[in-house]
N, C-alpha and C positions, 0 to 999 in steps of 0.2 A: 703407826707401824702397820702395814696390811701385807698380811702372811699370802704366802706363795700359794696354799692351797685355799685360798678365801674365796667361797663364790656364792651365786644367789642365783636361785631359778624361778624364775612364776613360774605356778605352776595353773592359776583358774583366776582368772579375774570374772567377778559378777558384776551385771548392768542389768539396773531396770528401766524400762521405754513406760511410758504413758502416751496411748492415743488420746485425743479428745472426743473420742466415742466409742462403742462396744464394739465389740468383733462377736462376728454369729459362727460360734466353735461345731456347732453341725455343720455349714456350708464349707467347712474345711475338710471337715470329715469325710464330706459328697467328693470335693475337688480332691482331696488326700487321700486315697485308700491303703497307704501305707501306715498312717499314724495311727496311733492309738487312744483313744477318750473313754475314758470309764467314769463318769461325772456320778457316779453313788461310790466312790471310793478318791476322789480326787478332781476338787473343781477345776485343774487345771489341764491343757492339750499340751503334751511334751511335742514340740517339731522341731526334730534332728536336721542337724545339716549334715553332710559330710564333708566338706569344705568352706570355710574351716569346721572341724570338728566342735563344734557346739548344740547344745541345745539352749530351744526356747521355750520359756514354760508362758501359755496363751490361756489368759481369762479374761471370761467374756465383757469383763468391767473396760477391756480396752488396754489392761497392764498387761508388761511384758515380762519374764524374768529371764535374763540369757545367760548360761553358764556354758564353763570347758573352754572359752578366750585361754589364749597367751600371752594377750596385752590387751591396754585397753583399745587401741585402735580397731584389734581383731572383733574386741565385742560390740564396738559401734559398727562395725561393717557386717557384723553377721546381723545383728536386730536389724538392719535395711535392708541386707539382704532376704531374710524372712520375709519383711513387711513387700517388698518387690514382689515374689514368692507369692503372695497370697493374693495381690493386687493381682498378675498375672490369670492367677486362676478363678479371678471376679471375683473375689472376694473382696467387699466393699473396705479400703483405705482410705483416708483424705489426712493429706497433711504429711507432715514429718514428723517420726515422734519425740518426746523431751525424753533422753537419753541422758541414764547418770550413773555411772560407775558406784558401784556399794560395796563391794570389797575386794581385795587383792590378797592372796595368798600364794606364799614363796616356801620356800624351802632352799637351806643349802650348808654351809659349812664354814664355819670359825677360824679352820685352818692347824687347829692343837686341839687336843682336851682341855677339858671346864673341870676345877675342882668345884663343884655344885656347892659342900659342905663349907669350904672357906667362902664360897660366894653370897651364904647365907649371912655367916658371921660379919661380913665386910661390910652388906648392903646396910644404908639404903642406897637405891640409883638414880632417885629422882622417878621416882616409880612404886610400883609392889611389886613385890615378892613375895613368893610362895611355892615351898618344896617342901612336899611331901612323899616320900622314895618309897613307903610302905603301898600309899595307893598308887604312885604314878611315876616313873623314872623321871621325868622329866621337871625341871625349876619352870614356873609358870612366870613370868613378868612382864607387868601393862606400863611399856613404856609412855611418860607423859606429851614430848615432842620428838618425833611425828607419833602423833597416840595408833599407835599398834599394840599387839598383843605377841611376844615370843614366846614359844616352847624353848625350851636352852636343856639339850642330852650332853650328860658327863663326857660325848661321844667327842664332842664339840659342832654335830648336827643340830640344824636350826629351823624351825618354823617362825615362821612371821603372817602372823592374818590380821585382818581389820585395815588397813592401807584403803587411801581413794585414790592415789595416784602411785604410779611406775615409780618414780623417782622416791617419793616418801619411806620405800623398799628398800631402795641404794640407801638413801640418808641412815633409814635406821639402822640396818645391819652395819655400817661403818660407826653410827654412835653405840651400839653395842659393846663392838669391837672392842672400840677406844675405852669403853669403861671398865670392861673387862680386864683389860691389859693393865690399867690405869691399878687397879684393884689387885692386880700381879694373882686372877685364879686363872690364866691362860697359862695352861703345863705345857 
């Protein structure tokens, strides 16, 4: 059954790139006078894009880390467009880099309220669980397939992180769903 108001939004997909060589984060610095490098406070060069709105965190090992995607396509096109970017400004590339999505984080909505407290008592879900309302509003559960991690609010608001693929997102918030229901805590 999938309720009327049931939805899911990425909201940040992370990607990390590996060049097969260093990057010289001064000579960005020269070509960049906009960025900013404090290497006694953080060995990494934040370089912003504005479209798409992403950044990339650059160490000199040659890794890349790009966050603020809205998909993963968005994060593979921003790490190239970077690496483009810096190529441009002579700053020494070679190659394509090995691009790999490492986490996806959504947020969205069940569609009803979650009785948390029957949800406790009903579980297991093929999974853990764990609610504790004194420290943290929200039921914690590491679903086992697709292994993500939900936040679940009595609200019937959802986070879902840990995800390497777009689709893995849909799958779980729909096995959620269905367990939920299954379990009769959807008010």
């Amino acid at each position: 059954m999938k309720a009327k108001n049931m939805e899911t939004k990425i909201q940040n997909v992370v990607a990390s790139a590996s060049f097969k060589h260093g990057i010289d984060l001064d000579a960005i610095v020269k070509a960049f006078p906009h960025v900013e490098y404090r290497p006694h406070v953080f060995p990494g060069l934040p370089f912003r894009l504005k479209r798409p709105k992403t950044c990339a965190l650059i160490f000199n090992s040659g890794r890349m880390v790009c966050t603020g995607a809205k998909s993963e396509k968005e994060a593979r096109w921003s790490i190239l467009k970077v690496a483009k970017e810096l190529k441009t400004a002579g700053i020494i590339i070679t190659g394509k880099p090995e691009i790999q999505i490492t986490n996806i984080v959504a947020s969205g909505s069940l569609g009803s309220p979650v009785d948390l407290e029957a949800l406790c008592e009903r579980a297991p879900m093929g999974g853990s669980l764990m609610y504790e309302p004194e420290q943290f509003p929200a039921a914690i559960y590491r679903m086992e397939s697709p292994r993500v991690v939900f936040l679940i609010f009595s609200s019937g608001k959802i986070v879902c992180a840990g995800a390497k693929k777009e689709k893995d997102v849909y799958e779980a918030v729909e096995n959620l769903r269905r367990r939920l229901n299954e379990m009769k805590v959807l008010l």
